[in-house]
ChimeraX commands (.cxc) that place a marker at each C-alpha (Angstrom):
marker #1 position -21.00,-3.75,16.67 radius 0.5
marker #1 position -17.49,-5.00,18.00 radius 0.5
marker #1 position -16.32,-3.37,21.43 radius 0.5
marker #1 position -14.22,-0.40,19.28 radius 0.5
marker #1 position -11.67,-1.08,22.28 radius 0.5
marker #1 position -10.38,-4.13,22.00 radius 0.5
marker #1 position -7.57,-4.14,19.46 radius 0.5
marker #1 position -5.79,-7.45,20.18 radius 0.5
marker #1 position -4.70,-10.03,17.88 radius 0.5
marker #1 position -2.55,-10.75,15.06 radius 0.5
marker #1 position -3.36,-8.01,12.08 radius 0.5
marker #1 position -2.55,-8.52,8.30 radius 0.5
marker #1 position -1.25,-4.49,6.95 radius 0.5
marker #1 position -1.58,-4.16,3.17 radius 0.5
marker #1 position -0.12,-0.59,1.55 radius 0.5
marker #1 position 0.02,0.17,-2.12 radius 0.5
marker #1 position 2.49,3.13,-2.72 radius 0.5
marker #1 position 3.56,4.58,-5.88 radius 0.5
marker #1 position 7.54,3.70,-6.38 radius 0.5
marker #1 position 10.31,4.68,-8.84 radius 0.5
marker #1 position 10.21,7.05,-11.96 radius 0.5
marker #1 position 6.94,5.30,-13.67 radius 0.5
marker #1 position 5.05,5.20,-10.34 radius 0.5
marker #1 position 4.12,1.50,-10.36 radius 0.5
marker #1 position 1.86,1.04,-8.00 radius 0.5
marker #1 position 3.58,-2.01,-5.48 radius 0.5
marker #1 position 2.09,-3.41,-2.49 radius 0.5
marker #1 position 3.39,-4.01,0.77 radius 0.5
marker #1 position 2.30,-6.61,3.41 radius 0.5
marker #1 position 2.99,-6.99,7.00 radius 0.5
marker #1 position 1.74,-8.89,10.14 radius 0.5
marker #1 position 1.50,-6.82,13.21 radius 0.5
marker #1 position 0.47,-7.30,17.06 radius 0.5
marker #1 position -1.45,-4.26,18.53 radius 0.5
marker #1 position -1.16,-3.17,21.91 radius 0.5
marker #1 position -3.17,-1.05,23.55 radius 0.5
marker #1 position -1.71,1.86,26.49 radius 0.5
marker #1 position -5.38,4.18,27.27 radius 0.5
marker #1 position -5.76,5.72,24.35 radius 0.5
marker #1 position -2.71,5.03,22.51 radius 0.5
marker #1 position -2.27,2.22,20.12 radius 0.5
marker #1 position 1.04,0.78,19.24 radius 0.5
marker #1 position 1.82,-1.68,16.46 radius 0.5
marker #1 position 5.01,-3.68,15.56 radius 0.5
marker #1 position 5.47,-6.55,12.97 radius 0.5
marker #1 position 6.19,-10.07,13.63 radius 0.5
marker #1 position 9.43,-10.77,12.69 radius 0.5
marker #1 position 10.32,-11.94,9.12 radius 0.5
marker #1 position 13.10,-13.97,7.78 radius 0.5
marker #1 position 14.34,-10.79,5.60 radius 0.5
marker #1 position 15.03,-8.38,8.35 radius 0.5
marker #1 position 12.10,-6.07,7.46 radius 0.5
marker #1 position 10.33,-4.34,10.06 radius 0.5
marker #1 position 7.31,-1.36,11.03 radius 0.5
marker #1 position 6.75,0.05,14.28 radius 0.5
marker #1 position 3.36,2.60,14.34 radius 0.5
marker #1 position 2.33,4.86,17.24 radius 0.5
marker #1 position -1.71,5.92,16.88 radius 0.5
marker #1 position -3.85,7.88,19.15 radius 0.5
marker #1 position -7.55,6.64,19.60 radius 0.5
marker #1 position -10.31,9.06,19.32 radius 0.5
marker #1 position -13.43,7.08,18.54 radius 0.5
marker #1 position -13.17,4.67,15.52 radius 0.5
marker #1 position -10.66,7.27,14.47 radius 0.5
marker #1 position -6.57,6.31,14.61 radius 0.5
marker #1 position -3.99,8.96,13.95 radius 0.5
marker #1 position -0.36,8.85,14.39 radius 0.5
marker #1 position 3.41,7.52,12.86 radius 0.5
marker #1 position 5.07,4.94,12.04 radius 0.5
marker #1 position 8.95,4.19,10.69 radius 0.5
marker #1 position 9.61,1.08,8.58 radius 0.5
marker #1 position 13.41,-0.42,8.13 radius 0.5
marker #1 position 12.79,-2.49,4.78 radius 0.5
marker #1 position 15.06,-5.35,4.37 radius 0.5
marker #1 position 18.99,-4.99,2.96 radius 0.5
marker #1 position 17.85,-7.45,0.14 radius 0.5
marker #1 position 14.68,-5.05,-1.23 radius 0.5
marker #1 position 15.39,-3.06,-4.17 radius 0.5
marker #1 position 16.12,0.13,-1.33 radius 0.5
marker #1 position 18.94,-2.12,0.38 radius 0.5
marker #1 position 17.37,-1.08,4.02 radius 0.5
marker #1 position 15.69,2.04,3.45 radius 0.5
marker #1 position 14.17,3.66,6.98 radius 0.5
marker #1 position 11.05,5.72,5.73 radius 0.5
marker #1 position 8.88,7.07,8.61 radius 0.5
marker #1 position 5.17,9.29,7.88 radius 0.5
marker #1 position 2.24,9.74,9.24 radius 0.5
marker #1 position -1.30,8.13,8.68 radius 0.5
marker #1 position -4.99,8.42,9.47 radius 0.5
marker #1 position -7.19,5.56,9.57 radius 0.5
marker #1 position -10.77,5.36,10.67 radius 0.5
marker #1 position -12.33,1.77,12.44 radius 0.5
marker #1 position -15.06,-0.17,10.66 radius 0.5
marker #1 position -17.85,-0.61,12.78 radius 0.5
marker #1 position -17.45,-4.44,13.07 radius 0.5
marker #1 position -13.58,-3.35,14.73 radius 0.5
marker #1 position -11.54,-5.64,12.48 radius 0.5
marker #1 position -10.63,-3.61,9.51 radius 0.5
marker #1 position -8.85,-0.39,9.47 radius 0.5
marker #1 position -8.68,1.46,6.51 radius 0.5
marker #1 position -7.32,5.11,5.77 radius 0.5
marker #1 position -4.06,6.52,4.30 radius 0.5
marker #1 position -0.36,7.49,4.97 radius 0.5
marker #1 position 1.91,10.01,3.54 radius 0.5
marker #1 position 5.53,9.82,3.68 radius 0.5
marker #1 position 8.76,10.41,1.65 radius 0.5
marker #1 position 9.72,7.84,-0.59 radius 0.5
marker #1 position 13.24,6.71,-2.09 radius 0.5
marker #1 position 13.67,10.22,-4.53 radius 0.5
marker #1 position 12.61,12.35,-1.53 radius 0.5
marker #1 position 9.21,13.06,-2.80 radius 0.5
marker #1 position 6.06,12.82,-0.22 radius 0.5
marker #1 position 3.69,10.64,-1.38 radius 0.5
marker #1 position 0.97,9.34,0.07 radius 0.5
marker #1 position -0.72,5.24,0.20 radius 0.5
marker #1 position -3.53,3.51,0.59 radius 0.5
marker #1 position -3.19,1.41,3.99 radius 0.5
marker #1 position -5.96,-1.59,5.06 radius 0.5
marker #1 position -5.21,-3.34,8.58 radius 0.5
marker #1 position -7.70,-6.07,8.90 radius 0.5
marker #1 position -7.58,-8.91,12.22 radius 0.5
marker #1 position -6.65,-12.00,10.73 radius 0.5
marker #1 position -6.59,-13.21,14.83 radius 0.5
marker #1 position -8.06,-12.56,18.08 radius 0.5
marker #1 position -7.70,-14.07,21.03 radius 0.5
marker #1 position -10.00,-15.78,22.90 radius 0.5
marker #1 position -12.00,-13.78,26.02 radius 0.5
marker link #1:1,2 radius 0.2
marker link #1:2,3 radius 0.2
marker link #1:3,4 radius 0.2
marker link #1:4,5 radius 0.2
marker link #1:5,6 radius 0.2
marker link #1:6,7 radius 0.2
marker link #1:7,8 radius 0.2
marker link #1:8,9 radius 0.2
marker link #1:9,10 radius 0.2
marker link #1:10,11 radius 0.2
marker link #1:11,12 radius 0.2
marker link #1:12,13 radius 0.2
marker link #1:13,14 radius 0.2
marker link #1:14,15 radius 0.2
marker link #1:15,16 radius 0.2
marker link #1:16,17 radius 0.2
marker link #1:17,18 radius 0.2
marker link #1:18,19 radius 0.2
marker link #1:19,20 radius 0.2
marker link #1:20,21 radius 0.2
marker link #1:21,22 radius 0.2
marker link #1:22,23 radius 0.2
marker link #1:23,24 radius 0.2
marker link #1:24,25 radius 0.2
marker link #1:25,26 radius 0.2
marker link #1:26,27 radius 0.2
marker link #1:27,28 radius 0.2
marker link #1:28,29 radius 0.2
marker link #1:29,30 radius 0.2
marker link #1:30,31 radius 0.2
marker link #1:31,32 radius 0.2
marker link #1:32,33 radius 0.2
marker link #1:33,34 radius 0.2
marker link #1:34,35 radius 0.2
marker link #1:35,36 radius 0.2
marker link #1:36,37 radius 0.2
marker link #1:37,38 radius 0.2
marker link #1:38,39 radius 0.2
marker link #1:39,40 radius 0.2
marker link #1:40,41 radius 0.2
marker link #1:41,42 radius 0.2
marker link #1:42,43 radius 0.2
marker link #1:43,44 radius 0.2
marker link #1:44,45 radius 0.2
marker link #1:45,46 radius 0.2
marker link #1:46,47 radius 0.2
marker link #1:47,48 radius 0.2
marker link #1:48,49 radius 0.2
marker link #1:49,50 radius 0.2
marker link #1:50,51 radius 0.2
marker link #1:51,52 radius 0.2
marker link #1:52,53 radius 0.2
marker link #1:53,54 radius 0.2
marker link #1:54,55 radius 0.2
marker link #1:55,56 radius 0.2
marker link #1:56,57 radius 0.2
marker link #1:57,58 radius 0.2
marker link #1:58,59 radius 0.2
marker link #1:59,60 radius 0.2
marker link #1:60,61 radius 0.2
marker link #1:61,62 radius 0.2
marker link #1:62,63 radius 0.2
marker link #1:63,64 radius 0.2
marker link #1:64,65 radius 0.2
marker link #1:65,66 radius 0.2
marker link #1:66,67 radius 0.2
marker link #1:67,68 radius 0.2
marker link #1:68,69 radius 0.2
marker link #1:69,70 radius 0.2
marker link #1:70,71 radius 0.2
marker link #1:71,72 radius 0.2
marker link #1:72,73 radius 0.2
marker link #1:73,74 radius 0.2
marker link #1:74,75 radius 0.2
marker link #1:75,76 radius 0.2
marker link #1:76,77 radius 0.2
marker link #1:77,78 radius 0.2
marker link #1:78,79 radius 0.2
marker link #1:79,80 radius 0.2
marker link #1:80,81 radius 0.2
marker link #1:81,82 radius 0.2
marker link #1:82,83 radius 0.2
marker link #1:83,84 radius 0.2
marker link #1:84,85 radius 0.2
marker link #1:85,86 radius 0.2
marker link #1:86,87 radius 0.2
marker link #1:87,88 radius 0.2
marker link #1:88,89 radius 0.2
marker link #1:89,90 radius 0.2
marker link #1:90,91 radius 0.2
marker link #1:91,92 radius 0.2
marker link #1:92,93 radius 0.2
marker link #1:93,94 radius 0.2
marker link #1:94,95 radius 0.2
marker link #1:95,96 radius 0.2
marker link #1:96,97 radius 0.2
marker link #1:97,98 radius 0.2
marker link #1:98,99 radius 0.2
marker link #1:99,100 radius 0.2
marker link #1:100,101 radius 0.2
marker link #1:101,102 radius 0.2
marker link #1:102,103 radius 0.2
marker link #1:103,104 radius 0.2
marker link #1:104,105 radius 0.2
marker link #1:105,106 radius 0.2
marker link #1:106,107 radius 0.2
marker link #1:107,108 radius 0.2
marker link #1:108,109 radius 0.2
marker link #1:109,110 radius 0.2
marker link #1:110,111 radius 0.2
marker link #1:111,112 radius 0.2
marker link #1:112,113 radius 0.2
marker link #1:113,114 radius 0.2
marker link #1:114,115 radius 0.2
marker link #1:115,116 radius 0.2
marker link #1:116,117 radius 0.2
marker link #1:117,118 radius 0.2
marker link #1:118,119 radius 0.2
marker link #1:119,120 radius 0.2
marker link #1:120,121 radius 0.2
marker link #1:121,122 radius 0.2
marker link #1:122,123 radius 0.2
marker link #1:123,124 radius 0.2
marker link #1:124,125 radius 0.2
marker link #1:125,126 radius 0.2
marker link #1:126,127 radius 0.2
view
């Protein structure tokens, strides 16, 4: 098994949410870097040419993560720079590169809804 504490690298975030009155399922990517503080994990995306960008704050218990993040989607998206923010669980798979769970959060009508969310290490750094 992986050491469960060693989060670095470069991370590849995949969500599928439910959007706009037929509920078409669309998927969202990101690239993150993870940082680890004790037992605290933060994440924020690499920056991308569109001006799109996540910031997540998790707590560590185990192979379990729980915490928030906000997302400022890009002025050109169809939500011309939406800020959503939620919460999410996600538990560890035991080789510690995937992370897979789910969020909940308001979308665009003000409805919560809630997404599937996969984080799996597409990078990490040599020891």
């Amino acid at each position: 098994m992986a050491d469960l504490c060693d989060f670095s690298g470069i991370w590849h975030s995949k969500y599928r949410v439910p959007a706009g009155s037929d509920k078409k399922i669309v998927e969202v990517e990101h690239d993150f870097v993870m940082y680890r503080h004790g037992e605290h994990l933060v994440l924020e995306t690499l920056p991308k040419e569109d001006g799109s960008y996540m910031l997540a704050r998790f707590t560590i218990d185990g192979r379990i993560i729980t915490g928030t993040y906000h997302s400022q989607n890009s002025q050109q998206a169809t939500t011309k720079g939406a800020s959503y923010y939620g919460a999410a669980q996600l538990v560890l798979d035991e080789d510690g590169n995937t992370l897979r769970g789910e969020a909940v959060g308001f979308g665009r009508d003000m409805k919560v809804k809630m997404s599937e969310w996969t984080l799996s290490r597409v990078h990490h750094p040599a020891k």
